[in-house]
SERO-4910 file (N, C-alpha, C, O; in steps of 0.05 Angstrom, whole numbers):
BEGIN
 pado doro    nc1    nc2    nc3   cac1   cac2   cac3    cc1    cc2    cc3    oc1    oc2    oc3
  Unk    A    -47    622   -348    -48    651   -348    -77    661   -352    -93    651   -368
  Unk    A    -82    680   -335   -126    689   -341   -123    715   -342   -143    729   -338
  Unk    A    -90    732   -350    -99    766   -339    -69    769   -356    -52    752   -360
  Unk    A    -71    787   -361    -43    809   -369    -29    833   -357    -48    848   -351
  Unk    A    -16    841   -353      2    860   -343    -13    884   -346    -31    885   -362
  Unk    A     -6    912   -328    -13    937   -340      3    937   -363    -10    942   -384
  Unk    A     21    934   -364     42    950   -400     36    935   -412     42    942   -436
  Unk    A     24    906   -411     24    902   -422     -9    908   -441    -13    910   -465
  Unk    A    -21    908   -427    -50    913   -424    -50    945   -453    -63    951   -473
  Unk    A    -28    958   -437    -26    982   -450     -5    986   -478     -2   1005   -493
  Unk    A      5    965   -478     17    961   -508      0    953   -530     -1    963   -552
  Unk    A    -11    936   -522    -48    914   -541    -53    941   -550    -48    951   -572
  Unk    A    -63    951   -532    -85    968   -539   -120    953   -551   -137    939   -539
  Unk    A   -119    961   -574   -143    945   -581   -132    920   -600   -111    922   -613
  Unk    A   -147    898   -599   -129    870   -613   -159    858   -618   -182    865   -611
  Unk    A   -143    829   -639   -158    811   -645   -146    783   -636   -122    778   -639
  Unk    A   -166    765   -624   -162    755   -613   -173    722   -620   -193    722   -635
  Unk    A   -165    697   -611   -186    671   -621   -183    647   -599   -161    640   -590
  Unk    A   -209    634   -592   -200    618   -577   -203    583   -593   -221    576   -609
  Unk    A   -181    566   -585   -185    552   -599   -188    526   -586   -170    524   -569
  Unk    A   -205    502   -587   -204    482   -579   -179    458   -578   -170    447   -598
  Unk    A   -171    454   -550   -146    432   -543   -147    408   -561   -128    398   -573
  Unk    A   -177    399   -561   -185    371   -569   -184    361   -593   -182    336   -596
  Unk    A   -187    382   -617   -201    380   -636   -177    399   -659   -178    396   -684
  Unk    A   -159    416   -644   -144    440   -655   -162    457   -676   -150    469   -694
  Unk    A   -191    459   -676   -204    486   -692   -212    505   -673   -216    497   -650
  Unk    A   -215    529   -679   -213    548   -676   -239    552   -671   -252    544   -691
  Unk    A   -260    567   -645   -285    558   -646   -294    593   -641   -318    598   -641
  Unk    A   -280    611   -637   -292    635   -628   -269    656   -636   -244    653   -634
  Unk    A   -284    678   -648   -259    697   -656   -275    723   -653   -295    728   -666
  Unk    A   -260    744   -630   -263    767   -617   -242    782   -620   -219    779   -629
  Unk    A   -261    807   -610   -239    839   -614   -241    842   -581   -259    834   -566
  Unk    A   -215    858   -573   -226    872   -547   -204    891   -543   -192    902   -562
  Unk    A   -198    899   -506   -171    907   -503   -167    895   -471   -176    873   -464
  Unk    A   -159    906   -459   -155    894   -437   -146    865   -428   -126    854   -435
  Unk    A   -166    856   -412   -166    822   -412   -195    812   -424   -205    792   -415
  Unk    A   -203    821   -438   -222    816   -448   -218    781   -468   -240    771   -472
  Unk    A   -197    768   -476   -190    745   -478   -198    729   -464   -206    707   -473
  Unk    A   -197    733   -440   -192    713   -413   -221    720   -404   -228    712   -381
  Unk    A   -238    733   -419   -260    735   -404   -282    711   -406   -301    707   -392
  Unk    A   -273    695   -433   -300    678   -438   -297    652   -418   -315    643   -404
  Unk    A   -275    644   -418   -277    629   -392   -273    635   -361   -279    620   -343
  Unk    A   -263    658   -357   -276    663   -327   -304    668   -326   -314    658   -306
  Unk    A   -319    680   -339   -345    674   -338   -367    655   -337   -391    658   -332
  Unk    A   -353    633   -344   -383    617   -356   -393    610   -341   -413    597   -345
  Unk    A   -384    616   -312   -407    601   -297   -421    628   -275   -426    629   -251
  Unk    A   -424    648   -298   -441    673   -289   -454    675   -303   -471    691   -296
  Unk    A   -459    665   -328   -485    671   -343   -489    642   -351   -475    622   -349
  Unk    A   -518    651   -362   -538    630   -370   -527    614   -385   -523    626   -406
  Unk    A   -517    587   -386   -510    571   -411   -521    556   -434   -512    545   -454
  Unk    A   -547    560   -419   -570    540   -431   -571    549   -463   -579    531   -478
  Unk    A   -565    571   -474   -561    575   -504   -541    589   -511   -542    609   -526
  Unk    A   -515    578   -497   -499    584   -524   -476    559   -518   -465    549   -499
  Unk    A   -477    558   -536   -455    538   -553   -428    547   -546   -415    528   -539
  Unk    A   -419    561   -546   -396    572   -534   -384    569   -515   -360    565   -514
  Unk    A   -401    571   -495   -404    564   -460   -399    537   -457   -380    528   -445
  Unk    A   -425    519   -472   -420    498   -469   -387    477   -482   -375    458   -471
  Unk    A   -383    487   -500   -368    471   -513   -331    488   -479   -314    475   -468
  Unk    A   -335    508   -478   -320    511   -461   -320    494   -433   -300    485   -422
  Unk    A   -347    492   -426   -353    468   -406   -338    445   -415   -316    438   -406
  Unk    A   -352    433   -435   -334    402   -449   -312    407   -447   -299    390   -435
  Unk    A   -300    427   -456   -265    428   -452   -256    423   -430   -238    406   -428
  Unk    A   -265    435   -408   -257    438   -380   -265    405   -370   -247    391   -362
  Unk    A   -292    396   -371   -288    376   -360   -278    353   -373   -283    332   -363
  Unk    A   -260    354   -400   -242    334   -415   -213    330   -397   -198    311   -398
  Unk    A   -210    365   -373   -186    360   -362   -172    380   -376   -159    395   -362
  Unk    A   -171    386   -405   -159    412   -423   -168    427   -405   -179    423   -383
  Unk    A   -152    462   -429   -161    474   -418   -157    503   -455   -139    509   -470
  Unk    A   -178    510   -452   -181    533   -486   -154    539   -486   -139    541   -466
  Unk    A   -148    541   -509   -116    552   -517   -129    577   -526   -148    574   -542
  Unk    A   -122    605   -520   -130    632   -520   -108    642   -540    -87    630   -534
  Unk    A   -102    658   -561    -91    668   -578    -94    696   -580   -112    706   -566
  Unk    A    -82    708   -593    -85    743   -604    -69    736   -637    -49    725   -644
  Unk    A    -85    746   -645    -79    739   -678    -71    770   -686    -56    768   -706
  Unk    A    -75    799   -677    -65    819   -683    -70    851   -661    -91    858   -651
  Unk    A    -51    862   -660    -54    879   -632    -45    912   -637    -38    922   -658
  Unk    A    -47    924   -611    -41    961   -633    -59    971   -642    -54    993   -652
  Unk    A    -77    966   -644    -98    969   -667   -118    991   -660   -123    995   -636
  Unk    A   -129   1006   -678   -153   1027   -664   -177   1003   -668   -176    979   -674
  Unk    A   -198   1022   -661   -221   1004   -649   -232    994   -681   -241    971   -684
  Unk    A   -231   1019   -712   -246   1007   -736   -222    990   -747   -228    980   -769
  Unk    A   -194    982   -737   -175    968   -748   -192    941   -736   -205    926   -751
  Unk    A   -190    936   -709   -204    907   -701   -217    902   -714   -211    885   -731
  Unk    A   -249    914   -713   -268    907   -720   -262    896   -746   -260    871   -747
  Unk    A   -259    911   -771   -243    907   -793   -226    873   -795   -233    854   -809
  Unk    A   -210    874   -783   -195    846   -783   -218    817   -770   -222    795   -779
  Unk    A   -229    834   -745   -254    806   -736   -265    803   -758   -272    779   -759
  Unk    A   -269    813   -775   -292    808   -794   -280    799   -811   -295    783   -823
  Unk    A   -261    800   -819   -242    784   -838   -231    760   -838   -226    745   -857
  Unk    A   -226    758   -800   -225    733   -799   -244    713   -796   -242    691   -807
  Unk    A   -263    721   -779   -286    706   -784   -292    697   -815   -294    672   -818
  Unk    A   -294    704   -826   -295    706   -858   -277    679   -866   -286    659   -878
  Unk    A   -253    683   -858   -238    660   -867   -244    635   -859   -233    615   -870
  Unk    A   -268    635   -830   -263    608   -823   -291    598   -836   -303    613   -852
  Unk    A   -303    570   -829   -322    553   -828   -333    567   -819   -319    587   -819
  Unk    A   -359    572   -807   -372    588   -805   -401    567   -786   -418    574   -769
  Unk    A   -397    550   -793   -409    523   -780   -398    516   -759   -409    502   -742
  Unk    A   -371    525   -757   -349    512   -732   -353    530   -715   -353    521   -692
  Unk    A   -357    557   -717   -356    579   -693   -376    582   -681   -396    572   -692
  Unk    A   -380    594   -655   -394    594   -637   -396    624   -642   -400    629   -618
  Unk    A   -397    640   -650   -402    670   -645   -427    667   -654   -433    651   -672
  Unk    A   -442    683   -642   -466    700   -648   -474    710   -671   -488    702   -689
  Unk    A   -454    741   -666   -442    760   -680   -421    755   -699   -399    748   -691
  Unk    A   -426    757   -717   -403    747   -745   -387    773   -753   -375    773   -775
  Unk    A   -386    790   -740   -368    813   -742   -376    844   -762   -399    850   -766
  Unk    A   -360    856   -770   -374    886   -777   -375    877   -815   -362    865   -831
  Unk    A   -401    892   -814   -412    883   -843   -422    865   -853   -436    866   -873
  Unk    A   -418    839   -837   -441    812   -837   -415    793   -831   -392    794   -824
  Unk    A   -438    770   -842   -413    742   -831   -411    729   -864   -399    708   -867
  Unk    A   -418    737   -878   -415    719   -906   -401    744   -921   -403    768   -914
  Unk    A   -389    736   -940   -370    750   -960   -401    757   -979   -422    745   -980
  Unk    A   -389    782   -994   -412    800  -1005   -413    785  -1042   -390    783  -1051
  Unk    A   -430    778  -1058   -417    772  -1084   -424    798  -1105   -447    806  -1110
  Unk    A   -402    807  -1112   -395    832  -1131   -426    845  -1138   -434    868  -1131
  Unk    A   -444    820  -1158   -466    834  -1157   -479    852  -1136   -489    874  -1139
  Unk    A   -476    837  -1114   -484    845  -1099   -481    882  -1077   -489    897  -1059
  Unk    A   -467    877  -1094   -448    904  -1069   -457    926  -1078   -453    945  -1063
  Unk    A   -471    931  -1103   -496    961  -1111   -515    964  -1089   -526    986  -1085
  Unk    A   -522    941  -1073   -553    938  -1061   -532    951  -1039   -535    974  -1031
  Unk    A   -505    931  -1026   -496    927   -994   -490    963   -990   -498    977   -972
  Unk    A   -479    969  -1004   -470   1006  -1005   -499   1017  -1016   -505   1037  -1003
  Unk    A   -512   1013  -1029   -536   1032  -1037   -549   1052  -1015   -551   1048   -991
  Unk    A   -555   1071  -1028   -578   1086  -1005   -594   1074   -990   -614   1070  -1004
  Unk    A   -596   1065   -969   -614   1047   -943   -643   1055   -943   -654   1077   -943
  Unk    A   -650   1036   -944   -683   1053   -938   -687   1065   -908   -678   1059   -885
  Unk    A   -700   1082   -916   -708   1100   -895   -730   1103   -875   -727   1110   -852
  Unk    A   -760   1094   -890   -783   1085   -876   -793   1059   -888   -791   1053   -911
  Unk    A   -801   1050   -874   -824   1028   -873   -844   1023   -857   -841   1006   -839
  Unk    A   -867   1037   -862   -894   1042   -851   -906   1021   -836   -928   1025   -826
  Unk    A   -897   1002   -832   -913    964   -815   -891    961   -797   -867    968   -796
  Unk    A   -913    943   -779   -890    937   -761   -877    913   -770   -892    899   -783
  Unk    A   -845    900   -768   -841    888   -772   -824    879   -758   -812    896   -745
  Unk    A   -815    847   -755   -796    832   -741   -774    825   -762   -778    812   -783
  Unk    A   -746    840   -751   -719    838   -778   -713    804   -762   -710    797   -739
  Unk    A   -713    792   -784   -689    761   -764   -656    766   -788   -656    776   -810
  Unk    A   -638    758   -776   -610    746   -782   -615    718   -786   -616    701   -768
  Unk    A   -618    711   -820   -622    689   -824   -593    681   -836   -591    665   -855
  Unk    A   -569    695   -821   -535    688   -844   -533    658   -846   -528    647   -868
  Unk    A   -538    639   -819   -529    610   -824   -545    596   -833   -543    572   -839
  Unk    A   -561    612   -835   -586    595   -863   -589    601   -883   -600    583   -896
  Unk    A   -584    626   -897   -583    627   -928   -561    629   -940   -542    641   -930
  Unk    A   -559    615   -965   -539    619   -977   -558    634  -1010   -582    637  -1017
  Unk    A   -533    639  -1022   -544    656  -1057   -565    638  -1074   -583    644  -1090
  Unk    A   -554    613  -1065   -571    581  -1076   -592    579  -1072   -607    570  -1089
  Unk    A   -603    589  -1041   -623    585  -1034   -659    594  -1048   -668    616  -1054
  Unk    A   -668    576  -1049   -693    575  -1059   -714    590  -1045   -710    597  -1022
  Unk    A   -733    595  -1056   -758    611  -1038   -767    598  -1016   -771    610   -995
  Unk    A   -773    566  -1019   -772    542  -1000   -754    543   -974   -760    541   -950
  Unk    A   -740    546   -981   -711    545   -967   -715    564   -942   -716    558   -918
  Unk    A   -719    598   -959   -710    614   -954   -737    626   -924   -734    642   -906
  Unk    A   -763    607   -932   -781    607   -925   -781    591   -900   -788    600   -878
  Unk    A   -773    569   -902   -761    547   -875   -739    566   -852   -743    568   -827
  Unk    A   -720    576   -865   -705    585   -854   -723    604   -832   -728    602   -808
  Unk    A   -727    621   -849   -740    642   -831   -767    631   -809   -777    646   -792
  Unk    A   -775    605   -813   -807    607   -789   -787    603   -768   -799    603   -746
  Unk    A   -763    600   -765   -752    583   -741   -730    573   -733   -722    559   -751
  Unk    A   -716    571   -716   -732    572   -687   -716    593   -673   -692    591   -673
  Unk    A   -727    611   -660   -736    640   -644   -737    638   -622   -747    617   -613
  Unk    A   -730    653   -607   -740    666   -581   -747    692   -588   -731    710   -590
  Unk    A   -777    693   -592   -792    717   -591   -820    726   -566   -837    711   -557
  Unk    A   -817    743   -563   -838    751   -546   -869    748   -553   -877    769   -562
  Unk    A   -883    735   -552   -911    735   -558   -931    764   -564   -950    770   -579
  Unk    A   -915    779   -541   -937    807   -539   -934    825   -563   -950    837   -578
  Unk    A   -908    821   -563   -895    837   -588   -906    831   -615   -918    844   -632
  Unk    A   -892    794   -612   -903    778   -647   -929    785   -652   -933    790   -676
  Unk    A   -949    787   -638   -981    794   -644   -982    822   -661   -998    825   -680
  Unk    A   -967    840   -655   -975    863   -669   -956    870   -691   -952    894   -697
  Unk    A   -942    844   -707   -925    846   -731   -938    843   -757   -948    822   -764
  Unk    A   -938    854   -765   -947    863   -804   -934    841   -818   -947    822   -827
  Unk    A   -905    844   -820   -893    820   -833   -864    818   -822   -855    837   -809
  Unk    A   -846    795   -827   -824    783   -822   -803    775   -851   -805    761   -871
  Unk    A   -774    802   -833   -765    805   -858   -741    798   -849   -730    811   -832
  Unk    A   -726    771   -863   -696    755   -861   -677    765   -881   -678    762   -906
  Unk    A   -651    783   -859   -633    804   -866   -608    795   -866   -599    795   -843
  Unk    A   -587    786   -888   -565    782   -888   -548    800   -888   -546    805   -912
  Unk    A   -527    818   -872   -513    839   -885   -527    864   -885   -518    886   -891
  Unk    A   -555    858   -874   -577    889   -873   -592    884   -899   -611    899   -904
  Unk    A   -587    867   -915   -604    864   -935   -626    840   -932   -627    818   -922
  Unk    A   -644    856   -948   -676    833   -939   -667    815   -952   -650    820   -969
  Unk    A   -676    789   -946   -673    766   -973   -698    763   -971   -708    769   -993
  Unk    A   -714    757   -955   -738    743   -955   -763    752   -932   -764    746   -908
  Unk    A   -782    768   -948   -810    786   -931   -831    764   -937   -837    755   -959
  Unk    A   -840    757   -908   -869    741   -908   -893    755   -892   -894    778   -885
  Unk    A   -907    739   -889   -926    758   -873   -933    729   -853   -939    706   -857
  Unk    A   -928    750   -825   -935    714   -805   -967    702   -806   -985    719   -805
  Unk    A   -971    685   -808   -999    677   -806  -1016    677   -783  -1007    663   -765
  Unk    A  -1038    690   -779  -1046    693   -749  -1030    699   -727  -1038    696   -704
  Unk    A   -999    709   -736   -997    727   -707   -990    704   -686   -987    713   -664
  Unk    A   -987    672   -689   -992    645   -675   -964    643   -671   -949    653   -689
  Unk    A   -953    632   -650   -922    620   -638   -928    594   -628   -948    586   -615
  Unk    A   -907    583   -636   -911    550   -627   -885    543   -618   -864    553   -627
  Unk    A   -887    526   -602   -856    525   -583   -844    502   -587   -856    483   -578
  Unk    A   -812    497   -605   -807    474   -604   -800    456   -587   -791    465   -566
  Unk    A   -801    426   -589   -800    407   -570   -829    399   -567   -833    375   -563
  Unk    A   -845    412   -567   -875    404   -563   -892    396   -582   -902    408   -601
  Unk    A   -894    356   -568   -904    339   -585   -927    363   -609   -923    368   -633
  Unk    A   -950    374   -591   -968    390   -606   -969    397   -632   -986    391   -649
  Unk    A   -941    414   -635   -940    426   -654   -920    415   -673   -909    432   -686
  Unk    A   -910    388   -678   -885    378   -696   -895    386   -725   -882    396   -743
  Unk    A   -921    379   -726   -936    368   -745   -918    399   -775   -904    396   -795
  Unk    A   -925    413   -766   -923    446   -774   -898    446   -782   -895    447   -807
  Unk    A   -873    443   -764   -853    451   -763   -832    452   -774   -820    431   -777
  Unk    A   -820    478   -785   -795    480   -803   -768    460   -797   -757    460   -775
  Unk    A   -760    445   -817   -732    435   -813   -729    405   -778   -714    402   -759
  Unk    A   -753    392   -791   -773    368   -761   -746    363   -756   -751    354   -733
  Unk    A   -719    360   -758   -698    343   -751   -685    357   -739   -661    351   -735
  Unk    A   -699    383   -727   -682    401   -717   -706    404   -683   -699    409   -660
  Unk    A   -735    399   -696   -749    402   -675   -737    394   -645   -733    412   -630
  Unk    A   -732    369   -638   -732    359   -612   -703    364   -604   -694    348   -587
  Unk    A   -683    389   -616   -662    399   -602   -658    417   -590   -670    438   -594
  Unk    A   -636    414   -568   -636    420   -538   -637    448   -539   -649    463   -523
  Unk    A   -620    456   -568   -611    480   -563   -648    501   -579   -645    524   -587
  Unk    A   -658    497   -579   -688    504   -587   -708    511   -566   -729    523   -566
  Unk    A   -691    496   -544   -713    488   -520   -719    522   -518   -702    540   -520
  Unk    A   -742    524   -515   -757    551   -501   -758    571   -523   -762    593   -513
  Unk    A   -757    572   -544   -759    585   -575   -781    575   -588   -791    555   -577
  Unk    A   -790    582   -605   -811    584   -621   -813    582   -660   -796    596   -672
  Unk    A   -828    571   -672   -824    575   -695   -867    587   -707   -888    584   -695
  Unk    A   -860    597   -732   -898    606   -737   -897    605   -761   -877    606   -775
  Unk    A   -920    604   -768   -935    598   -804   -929    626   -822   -925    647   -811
  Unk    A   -929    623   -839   -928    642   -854   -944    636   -888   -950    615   -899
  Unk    A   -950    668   -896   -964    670   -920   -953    690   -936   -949    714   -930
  Unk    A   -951    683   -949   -938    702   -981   -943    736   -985   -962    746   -997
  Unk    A   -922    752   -972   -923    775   -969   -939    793   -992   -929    786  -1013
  Unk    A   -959    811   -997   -961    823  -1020   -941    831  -1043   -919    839  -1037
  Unk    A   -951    829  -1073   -932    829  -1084   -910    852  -1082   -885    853  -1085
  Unk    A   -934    872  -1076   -923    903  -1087   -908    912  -1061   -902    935  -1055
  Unk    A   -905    894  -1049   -886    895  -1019   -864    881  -1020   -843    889  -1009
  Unk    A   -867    852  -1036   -840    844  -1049   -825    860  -1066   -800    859  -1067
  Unk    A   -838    873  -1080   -830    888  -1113   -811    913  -1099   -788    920  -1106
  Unk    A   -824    922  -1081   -813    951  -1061   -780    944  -1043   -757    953  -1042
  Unk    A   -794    925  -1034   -774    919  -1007   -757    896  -1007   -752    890   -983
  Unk    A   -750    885  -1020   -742    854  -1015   -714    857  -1036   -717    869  -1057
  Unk    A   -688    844  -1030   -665    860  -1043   -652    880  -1030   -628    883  -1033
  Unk    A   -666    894  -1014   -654    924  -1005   -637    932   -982   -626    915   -968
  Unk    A   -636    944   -979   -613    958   -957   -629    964   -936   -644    983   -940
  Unk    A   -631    954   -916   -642    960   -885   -630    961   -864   -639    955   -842
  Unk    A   -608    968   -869   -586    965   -843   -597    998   -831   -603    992   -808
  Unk    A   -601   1017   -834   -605   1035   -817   -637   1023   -798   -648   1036   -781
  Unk    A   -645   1005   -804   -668    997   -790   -651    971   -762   -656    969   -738
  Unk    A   -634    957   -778   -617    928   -758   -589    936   -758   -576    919   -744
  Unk    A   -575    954   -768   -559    968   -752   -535    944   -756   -534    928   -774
  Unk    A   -518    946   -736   -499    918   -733   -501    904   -700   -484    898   -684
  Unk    A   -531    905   -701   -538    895   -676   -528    862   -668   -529    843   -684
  Unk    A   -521    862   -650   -516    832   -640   -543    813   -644   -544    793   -658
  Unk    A   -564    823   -627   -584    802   -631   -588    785   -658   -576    793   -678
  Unk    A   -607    756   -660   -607    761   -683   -635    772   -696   -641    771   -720
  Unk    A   -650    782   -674   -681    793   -684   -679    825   -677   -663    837   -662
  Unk    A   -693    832   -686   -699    866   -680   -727    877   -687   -736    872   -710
  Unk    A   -744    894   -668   -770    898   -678   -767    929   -683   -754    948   -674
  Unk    A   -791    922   -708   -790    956   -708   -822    963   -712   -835    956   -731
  Unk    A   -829    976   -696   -857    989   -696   -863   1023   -710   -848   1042   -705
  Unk    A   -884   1024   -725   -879   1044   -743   -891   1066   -729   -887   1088   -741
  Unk    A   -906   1067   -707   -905   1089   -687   -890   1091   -664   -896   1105   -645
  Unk    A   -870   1077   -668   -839   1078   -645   -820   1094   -662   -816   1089   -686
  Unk    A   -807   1116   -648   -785   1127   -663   -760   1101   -661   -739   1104   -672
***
């Protein structure tokens, strides 16, 4: 089956949906949509680029095992903030290591901890005068994480624009819209993984010479000023990254 009925199409309405691997029986991708929007990840894959995402590919492997994705709807009827609402919930429930989404659904992809939820609802900041590069560092930090850590996470590895990275002030890794961790890049420098050149440098070397890196970038960094940690770091910046898909976003302080 790759399509649904009109009534039936028109009973769904908006739903939540999961696709799950034949091979393995986990569950590797979990979406909202309406329509046939289900059936869309594998009639596509061989219209877009596969070369980075994990998703595509592992749907490839399925197909050429001879399987074929077992497609599900986990809940249907729904208005559009009911979906969203439940994707995010379910995502939530799974591994988070096992899925192939991007996008971890509305409000972030990690569960919030109580402390925490003064900052996640707090008044958002509003300006920040430098230009800066936001990254989605969710599958790399956890509450445990160390300054070290949190510092690795963030050089890398990127697909960023060079023209852009040159005129960044500092680099700020946002879980949930909240900063965890403001650096300041060092010289403005991009270095591309896979290339013997630059291993020497490079965040997390056991990660360097993988496929999925090819054509991304990782860069140096130096210890943001304090009184820029003291201000900004902790806080609410989601009116700046929004619940954007990407996982980078630039913001220039003479761009509205």
């Amino acid at each position: 089956m790759n399509r649904f009925s009109s009534s039936t199409i028109e009973h769904l309405k908006n739903y939540v949906y999961q696709l799950r691997n034949p091979i393995t029986g986990e569950v590797f991708y979990v979406g909202k949509g309406s329509g046939n929007r289900v059936f869309e990840h594998v009639r596509k894959i061989n219209e877009i680029n596969a070369n980075d995402s994990p998703k595509v590919k592992l749907i490839q492997k399925i197909h050429l095992s001879g399987k074929k994705v077992i497609e599900e709807i986990i809940a249907y009827d729904l208005t559009k903030r009911e979906a969203l609402l439940i994707e995010s919930s379910v995502i939530k429930s799974h591994s988070l290591d096992k899925l192939t989404n991007i996008n971890h659904g509305y409000q972030g992809n990690v569960p919030v901890k109580v402390n925490e939820i003064e900052i996640a609802i707090s008044e958002p900041i509003e300006k920040f005068p430098y230009n800066v590069l936001f990254l989605k560092i969710n599958r790399l930090w956890k509450n445990s994480s160390s300054e070290e850590e949190l510092y690795d996470a963030i050089r890398g590895y990127w697909r960023l624009s060079k023209k852009k990275f040159s005129k960044i002030d500092f680099v700020i890794g946002v879980t949930n819209g909240i900063s965890r961790v403001i650096v300041k890049p060092k010289e403005n420098k991009l270095f591309e993984a896979g290339n013997d050149e630059y291993r020497k440098n490079a965040p997390r070397k056991g990660e360097f010479y993988n496929e999925k890196f090819k054509g991304k970038f990782y860069f140096l960094i130096e210890k943001a000023p304090d009184e820029i940690i003291k201000k900004f770091l902790n806080k609410n910046f989601i009116r700046f990254v929004g619940n954007y898909r990407s996982s980078k976003r630039y913001h220039f302080k003479n761009k509205p």
